[in-house]
DSSP file (Angstrom, degrees, kcal/mol; ACC not computed):
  #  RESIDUE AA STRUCTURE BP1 BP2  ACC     N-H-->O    O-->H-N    N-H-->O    O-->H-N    TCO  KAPPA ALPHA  PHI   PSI    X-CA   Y-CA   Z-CA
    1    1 A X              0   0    0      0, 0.0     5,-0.1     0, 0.0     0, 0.0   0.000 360.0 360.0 360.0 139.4   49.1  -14.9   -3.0
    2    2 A X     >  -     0   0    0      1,-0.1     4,-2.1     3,-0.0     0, 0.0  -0.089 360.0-111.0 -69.8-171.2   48.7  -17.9   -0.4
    3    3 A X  T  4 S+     0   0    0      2,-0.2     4,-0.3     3,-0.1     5,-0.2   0.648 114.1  55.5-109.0 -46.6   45.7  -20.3   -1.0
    4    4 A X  T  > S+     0   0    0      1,-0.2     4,-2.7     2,-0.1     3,-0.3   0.929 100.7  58.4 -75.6 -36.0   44.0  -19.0    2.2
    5    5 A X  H >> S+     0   0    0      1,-0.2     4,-1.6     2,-0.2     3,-0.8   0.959 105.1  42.7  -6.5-102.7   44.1  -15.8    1.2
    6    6 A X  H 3< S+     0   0    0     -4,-2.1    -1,-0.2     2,-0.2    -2,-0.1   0.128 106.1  63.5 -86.6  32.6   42.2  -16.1   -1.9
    7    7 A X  H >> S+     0   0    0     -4,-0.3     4,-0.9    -3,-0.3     3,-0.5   0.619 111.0  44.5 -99.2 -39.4   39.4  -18.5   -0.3
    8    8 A X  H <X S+     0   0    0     -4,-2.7     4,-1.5    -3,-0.8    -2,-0.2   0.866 110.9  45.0-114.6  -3.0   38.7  -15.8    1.7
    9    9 A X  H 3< S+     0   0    0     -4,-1.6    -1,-0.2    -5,-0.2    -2,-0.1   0.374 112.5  55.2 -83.8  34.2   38.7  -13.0   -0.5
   10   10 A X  H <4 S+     0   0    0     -3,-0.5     4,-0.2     2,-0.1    -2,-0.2   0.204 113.3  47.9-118.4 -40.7   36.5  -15.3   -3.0
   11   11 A X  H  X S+     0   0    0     -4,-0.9     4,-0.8     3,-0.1    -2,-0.2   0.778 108.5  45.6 -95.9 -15.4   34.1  -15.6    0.1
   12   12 A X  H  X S+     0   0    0     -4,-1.5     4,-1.9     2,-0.2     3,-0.5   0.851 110.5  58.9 -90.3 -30.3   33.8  -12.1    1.1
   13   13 A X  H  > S+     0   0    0      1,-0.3     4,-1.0     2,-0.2    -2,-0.1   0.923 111.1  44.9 -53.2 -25.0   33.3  -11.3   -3.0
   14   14 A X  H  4 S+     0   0    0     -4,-0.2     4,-0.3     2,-0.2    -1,-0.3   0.884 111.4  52.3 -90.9 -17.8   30.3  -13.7   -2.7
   15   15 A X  H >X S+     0   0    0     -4,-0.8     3,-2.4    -3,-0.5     4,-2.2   1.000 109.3  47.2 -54.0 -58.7   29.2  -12.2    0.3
   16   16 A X  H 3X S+     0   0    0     -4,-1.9     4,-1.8     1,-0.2    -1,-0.2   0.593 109.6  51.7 -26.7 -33.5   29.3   -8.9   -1.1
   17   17 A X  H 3< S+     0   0    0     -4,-1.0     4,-0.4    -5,-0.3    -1,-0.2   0.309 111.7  47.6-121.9  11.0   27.5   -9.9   -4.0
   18   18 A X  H <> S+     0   0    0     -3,-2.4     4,-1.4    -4,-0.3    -2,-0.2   0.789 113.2  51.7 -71.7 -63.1   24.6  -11.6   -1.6
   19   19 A X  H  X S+     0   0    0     -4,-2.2     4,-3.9     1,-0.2     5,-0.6   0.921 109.2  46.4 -40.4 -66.6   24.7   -8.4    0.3
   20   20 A X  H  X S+     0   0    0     -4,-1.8     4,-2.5     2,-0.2    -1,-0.2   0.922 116.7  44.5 -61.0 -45.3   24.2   -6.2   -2.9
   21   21 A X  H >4 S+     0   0    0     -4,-0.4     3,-4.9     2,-0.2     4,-0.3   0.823 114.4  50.9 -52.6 -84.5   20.9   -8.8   -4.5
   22   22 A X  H 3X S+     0   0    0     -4,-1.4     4,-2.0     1,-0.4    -2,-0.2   0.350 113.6  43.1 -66.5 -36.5   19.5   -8.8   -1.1
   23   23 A X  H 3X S+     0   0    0     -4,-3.9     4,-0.8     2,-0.2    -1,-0.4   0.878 117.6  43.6 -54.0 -55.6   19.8   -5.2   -1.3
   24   24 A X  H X< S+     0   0    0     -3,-4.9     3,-2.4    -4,-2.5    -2,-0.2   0.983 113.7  51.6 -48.6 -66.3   18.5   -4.9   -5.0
   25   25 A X  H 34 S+     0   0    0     -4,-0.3    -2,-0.2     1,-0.3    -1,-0.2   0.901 108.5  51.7 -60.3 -46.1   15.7   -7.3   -4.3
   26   26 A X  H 3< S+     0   0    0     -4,-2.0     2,-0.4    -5,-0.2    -1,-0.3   0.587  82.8 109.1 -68.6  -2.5   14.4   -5.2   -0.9
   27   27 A X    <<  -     0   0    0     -3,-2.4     2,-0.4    -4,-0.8    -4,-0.0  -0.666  51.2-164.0 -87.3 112.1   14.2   -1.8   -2.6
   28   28 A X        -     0   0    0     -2,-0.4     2,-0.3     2,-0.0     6,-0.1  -0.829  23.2-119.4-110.5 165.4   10.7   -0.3   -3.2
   29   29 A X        -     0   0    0     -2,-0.4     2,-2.5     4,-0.1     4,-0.4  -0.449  23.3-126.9 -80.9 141.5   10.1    2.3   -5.4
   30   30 A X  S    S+     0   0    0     -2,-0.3    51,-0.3     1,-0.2    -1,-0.1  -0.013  70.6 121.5 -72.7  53.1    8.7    5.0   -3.7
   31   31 A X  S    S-     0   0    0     -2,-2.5    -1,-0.2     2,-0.2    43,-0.1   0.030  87.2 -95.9-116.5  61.8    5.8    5.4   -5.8
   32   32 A X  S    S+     0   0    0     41,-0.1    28,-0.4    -3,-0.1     2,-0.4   0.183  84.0 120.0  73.1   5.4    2.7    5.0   -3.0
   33   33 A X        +     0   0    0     -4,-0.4    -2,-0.2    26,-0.2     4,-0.2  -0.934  31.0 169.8-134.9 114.7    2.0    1.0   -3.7
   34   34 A X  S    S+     0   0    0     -2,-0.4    28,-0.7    26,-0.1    27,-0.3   0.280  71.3  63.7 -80.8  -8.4    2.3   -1.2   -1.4
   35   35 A X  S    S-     0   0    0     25,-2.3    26,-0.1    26,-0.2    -2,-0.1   0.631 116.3 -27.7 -94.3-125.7    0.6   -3.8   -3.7
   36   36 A X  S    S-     0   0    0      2,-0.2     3,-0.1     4,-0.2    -2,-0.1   0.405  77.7-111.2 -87.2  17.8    2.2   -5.2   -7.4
   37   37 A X  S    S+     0   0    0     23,-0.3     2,-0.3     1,-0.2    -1,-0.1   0.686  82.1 131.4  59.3  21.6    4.1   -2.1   -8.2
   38   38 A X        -     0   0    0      2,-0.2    -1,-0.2     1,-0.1    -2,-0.2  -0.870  59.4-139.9 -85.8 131.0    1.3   -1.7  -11.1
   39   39 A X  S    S+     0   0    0     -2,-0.3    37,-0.1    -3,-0.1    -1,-0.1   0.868  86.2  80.9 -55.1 -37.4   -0.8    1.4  -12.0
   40   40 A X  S    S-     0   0    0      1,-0.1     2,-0.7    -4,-0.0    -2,-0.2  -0.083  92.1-118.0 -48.4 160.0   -3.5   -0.5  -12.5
   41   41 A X        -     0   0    0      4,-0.1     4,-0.1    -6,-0.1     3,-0.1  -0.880  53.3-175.4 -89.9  86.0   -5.8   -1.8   -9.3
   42   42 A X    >   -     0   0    0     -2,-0.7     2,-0.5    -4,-0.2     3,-0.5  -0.247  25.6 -58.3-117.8-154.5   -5.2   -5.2   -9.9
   43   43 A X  T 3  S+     0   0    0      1,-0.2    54,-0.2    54,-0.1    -1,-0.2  -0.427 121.8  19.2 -75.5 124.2   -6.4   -8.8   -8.4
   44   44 A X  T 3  S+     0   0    0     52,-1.9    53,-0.4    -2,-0.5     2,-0.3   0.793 102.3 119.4 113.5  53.9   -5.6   -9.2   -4.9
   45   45 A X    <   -     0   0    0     -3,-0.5    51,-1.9    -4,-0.1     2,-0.6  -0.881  50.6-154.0-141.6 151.9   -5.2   -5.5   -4.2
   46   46 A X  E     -AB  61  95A   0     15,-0.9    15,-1.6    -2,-0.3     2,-0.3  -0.984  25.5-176.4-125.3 143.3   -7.0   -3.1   -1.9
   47   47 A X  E     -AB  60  94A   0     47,-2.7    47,-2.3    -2,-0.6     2,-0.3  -0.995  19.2-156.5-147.0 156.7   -6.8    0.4   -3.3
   48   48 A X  E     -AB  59  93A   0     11,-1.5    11,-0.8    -2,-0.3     2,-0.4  -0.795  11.2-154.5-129.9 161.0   -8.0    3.5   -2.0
   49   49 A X  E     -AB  58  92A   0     43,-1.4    42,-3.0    -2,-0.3    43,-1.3  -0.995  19.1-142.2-144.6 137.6   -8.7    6.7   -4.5
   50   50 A X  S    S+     0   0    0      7,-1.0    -1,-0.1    -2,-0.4     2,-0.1   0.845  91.5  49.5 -88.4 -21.5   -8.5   10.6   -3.3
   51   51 A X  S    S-     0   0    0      6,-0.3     3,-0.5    40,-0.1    41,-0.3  -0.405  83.9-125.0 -97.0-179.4  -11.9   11.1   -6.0
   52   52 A X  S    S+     0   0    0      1,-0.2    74,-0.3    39,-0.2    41,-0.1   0.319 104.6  61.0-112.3  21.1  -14.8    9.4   -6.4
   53   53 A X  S    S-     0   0    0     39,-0.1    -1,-0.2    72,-0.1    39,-0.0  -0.130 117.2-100.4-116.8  31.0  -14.7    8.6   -9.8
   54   54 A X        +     0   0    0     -3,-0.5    -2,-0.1    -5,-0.1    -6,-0.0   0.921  64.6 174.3  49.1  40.5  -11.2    6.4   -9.3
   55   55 A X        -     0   0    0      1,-0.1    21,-0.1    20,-0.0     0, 0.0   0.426  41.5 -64.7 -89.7-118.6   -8.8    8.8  -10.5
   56   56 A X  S    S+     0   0    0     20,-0.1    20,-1.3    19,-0.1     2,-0.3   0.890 108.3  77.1 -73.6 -46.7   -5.3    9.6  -10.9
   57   57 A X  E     + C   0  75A   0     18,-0.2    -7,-1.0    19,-0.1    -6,-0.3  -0.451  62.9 149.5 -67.1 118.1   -4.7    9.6   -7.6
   58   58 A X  E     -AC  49  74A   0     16,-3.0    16,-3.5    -2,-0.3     2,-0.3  -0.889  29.6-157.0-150.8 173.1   -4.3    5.9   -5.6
   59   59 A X  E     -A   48   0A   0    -11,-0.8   -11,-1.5    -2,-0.3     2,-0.5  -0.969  26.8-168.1-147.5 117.1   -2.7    4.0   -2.6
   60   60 A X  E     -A   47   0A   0    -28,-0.4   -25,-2.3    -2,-0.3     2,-0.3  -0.861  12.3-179.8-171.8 170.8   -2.4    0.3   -2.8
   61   61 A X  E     -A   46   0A   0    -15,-1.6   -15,-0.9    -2,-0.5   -26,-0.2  -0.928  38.0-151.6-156.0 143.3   -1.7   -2.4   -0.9
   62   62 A X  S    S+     0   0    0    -28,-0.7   -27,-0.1    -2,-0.3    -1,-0.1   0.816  87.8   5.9 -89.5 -46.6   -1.3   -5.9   -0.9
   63   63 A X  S    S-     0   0    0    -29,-0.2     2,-0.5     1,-0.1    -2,-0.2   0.171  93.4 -40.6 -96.9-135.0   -2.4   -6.0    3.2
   64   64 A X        +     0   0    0     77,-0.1     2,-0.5    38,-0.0    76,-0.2  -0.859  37.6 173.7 -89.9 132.2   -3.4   -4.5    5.9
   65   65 A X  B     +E  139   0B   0     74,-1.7    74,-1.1    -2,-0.5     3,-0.1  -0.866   3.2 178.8-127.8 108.0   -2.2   -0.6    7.3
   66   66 A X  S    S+     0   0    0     -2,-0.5    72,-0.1    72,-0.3    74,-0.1  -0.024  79.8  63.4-103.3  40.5   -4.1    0.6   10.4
   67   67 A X        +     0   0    0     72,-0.2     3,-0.4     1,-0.0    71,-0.2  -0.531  52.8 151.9-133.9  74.8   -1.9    3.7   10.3
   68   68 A X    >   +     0   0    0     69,-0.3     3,-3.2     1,-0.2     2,-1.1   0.762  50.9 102.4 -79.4 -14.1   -2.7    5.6    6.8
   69   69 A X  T 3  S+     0   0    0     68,-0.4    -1,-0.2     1,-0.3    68,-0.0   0.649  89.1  30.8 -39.9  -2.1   -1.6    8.8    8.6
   70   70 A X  T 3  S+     0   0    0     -2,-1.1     2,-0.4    -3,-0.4    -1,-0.3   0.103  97.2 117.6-142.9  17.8    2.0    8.9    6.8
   71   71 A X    <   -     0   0    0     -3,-3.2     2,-0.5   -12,-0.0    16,-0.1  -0.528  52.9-153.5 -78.1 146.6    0.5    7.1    3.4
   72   72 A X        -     0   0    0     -2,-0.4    13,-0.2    13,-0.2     2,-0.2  -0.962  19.0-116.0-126.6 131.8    0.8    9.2    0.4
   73   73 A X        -     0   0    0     11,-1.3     9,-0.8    -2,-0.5     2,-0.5  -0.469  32.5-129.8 -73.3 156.4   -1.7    8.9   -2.7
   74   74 A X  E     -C   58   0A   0    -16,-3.5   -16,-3.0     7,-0.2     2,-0.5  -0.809  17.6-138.1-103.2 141.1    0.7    7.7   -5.9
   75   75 A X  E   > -C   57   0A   0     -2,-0.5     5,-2.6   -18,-0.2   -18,-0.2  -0.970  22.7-177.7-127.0 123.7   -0.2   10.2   -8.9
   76   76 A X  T   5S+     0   0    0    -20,-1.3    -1,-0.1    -2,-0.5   -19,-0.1   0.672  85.5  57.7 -88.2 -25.2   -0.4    7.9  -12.2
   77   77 A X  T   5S+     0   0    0      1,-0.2    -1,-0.2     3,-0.1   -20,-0.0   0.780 123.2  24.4 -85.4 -21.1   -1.0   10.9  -14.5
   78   78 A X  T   5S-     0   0    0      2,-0.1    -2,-0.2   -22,-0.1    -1,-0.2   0.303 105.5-120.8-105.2   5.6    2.8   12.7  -13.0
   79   79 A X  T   5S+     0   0    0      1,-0.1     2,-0.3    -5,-0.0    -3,-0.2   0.881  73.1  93.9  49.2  32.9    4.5    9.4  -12.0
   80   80 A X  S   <S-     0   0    0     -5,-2.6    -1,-0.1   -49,-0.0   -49,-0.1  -0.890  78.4 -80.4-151.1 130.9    4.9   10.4   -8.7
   81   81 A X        -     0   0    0     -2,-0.3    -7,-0.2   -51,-0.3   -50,-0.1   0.127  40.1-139.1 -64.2 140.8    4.1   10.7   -5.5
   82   82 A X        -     0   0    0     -9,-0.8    -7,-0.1     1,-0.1   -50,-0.1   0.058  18.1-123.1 -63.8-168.2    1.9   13.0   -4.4
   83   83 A X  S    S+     0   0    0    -11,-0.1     2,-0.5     2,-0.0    -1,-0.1  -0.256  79.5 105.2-103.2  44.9    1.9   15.5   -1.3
   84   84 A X        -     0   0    0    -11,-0.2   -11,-1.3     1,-0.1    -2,-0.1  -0.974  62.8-134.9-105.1 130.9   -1.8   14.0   -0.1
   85   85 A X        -     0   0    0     -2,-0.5   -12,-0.3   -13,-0.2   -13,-0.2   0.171   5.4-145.0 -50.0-171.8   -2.4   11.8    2.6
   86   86 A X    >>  +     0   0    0    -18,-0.3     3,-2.0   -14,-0.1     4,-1.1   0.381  65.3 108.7-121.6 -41.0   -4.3    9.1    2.5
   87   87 A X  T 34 S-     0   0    0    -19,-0.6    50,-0.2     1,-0.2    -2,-0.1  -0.196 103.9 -15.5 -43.3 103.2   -5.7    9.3    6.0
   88   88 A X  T 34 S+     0   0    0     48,-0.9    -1,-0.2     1,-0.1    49,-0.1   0.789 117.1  92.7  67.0  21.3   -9.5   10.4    6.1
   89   89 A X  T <4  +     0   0    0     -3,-2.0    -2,-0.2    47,-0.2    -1,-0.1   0.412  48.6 130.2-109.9 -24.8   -9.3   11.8    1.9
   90   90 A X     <  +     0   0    0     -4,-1.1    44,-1.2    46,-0.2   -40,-0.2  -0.029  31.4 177.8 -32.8 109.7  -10.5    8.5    0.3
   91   91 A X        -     0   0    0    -42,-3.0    36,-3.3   -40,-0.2    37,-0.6   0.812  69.3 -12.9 -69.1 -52.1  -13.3    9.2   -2.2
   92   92 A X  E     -B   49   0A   0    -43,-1.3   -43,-1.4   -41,-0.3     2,-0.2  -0.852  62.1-168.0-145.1-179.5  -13.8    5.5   -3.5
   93   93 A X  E     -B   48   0A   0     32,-0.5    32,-1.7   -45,-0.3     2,-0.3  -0.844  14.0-138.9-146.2 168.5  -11.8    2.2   -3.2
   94   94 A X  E     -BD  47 124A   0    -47,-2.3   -47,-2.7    -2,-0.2     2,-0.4  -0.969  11.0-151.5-140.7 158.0  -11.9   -1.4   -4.9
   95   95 A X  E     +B   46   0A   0     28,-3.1    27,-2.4    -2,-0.3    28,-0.3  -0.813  30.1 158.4-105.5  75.0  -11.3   -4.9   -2.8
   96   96 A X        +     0   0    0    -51,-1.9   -52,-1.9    -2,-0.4     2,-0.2   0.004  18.1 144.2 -90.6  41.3  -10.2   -6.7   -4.9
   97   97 A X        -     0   0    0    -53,-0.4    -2,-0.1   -52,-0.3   -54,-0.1  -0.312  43.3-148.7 -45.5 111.4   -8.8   -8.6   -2.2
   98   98 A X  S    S+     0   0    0     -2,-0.2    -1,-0.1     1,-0.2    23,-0.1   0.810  85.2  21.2 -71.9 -21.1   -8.9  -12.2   -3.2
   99   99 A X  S    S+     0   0    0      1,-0.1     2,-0.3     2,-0.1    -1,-0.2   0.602 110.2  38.1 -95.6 -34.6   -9.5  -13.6    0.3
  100  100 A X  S    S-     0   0    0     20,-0.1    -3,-0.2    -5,-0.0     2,-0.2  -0.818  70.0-104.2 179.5 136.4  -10.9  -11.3    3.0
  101  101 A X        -     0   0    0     -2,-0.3    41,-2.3    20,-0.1     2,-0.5  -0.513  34.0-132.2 -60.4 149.2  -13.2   -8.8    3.6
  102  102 A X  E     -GF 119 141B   0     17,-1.0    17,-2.5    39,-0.2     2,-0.5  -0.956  19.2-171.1-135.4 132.8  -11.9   -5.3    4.1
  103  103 A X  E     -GF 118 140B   0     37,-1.3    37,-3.6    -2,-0.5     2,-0.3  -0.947  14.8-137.9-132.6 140.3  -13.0   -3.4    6.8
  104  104 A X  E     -GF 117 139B   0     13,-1.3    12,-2.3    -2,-0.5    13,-1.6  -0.703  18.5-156.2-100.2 130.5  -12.1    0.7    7.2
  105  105 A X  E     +G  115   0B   0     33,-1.8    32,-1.6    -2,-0.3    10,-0.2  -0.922  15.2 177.2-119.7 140.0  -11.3    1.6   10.3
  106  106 A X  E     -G  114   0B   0      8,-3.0     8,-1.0    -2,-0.5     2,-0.4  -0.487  26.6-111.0-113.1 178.0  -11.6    5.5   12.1
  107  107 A X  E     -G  113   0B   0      6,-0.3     2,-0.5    -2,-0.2     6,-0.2  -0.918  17.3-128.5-117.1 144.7  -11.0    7.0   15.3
  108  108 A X    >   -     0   0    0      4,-2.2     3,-7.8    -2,-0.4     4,-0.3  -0.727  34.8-111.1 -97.8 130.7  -13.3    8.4   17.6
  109  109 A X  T 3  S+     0   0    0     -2,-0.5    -1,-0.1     1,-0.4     0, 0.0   0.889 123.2  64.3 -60.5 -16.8  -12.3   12.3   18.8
  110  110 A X  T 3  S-     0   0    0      2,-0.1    -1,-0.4    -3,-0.1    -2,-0.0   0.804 127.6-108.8 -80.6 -13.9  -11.6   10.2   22.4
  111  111 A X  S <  S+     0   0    0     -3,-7.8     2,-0.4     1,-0.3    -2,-0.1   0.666  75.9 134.7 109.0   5.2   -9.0    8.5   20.4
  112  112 A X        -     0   0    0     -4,-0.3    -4,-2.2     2,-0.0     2,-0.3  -0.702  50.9-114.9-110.4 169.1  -10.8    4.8   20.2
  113  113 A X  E     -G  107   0B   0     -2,-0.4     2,-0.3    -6,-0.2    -6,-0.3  -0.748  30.4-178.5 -96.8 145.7  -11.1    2.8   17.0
  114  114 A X  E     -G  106   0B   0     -8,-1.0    -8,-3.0    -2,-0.3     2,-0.6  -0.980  32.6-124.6-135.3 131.0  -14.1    1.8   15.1
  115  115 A X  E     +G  105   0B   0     -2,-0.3   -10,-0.2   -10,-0.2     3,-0.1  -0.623  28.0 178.3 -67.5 107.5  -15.0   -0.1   12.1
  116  116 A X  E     -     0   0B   0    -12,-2.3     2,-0.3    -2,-0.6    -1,-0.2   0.648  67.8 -17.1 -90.6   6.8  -17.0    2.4    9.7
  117  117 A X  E     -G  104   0B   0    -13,-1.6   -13,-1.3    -3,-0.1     2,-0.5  -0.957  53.8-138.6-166.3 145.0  -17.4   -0.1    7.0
  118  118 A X  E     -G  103   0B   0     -2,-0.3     2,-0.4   -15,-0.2   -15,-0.2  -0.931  18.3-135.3-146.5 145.0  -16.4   -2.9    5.9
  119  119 A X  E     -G  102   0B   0    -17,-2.5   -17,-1.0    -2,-0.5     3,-0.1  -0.707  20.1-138.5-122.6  90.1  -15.7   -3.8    1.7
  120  120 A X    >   -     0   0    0     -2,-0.4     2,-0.8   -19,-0.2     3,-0.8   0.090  48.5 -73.8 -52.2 175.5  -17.0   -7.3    0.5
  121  121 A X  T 3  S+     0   0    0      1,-0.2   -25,-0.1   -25,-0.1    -1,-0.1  -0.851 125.9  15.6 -91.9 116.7  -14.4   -9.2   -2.0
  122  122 A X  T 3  S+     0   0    0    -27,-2.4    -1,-0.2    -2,-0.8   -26,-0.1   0.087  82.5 139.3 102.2  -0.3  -15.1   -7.0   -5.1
  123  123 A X    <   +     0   0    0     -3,-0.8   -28,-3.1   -28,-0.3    -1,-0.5  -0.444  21.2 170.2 -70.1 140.3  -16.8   -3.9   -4.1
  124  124 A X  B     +D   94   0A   0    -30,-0.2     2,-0.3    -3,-0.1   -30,-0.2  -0.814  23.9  68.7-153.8 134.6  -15.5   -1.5   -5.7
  125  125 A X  S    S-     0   0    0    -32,-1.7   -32,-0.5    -2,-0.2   -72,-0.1  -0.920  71.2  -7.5 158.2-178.6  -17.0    2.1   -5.7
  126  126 A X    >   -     0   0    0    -74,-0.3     3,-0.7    -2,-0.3   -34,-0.2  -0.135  37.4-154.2 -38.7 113.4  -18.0    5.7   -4.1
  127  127 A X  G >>>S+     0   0    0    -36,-3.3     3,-2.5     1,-0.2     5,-0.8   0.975  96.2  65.8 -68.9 -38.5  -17.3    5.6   -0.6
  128  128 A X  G >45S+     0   0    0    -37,-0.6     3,-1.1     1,-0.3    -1,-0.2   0.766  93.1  63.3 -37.7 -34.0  -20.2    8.4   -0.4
  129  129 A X  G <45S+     0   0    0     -3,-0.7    -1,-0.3     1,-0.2    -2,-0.2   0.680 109.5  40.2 -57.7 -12.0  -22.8    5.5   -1.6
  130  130 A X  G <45S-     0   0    0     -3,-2.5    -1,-0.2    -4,-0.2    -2,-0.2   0.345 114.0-123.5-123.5  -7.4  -21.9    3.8    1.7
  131  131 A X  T <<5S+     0   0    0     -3,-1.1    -3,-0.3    -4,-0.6    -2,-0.2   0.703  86.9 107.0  72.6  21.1  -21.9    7.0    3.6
  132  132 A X    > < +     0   0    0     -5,-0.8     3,-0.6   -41,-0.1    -4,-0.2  -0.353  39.2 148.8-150.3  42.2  -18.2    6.4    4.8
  133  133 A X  T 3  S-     0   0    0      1,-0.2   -42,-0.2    -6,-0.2   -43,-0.1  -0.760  81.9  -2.2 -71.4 144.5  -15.9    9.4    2.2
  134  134 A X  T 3  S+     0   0    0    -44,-1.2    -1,-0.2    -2,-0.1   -43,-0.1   0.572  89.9 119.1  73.9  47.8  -13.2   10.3    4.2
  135  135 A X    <   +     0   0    0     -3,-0.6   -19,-0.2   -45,-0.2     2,-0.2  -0.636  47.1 132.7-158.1  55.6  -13.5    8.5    7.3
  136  136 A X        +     0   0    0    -50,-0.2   -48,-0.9   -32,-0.1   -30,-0.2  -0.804  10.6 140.9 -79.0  63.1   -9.9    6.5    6.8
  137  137 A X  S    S-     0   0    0    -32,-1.6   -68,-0.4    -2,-0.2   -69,-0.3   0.290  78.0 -27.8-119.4  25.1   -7.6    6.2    9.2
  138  138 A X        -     0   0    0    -71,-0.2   -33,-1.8   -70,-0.1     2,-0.4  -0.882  50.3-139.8 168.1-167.1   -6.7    2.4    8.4
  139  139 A X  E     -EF  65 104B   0    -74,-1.1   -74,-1.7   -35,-0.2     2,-0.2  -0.939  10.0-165.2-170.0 140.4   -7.9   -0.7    7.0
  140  140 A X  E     - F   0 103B   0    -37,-3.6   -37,-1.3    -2,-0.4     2,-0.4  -0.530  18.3-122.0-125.9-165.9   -7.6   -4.4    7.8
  141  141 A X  E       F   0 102B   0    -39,-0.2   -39,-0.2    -2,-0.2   -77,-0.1  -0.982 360.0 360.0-140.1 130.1   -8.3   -7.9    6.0
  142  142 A X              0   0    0    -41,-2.3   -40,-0.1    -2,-0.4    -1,-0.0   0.502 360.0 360.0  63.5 360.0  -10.7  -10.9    7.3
């Protein structure tokens, strides 16, 4: 085999085998968490809970989503995702946001948006205490 040849199949194998990490590296697991891929809620995480006692059921995420309408709860106790939304079922959340304030945002039945609350760095508890269960339809940072 000539000498040009195998330079450039020797560079399309290293392409290929860019192509395939980049590929590896970009894959998330589908299991609802946009955050450290951990069950746990952990530091620098916003997480949202379908009960009000934190339970099985979570979403989290490392930023901001002002769409939860196609969000899915992760279920820790089946390893899987559930079939729940997240949009306007949140029971409690935690901020553990390291930075930022986290402010929940809804829609108004004319279709504009409004902040109904907004999360200090470290609240973490019943949205009912706040008045604001199920009145999700995104959340932002700072």
């Amino acid at each position: 085999m000539k000498r040009s040849a195998r330079r450039w199949i020797a560079r399309l194998g290293a392409l290929l085998a860019v192509a395939g990490a980049a590929a590896a590296v970009t894959t998330v697991p589908a299991n609802a968490d946009n955050g450290d891929g951990q069950t746990a809620c952990n530091s620098g995480e916003i997480c949202f809970y379908y009960t009000y006692s934190f339970g099985s059921l979570t979403r989290q995420y490392w930023n901001a989503d002002m769409d939860h309408s196609n969000d899915y709860y992760w279920d820790v106790a089946n390893g899987q995702q559930s079939n729940i939304r997240l949009m306007d079922t949140a029971g409690s959340m935690r901020n553990f946001d390291t930075d930022c304030a986290v402010k929940i945002w809804d829609i108004t039945g004319s279709g504009g948006w409004f902040v109904t609350w907004t999360a200090p760095i470290g609240w973490q508890g019943d949205l009912r205490s706040v008045g604001k269960e199920n009145r999700n339809n995104g959340h932002s940072r700072c």
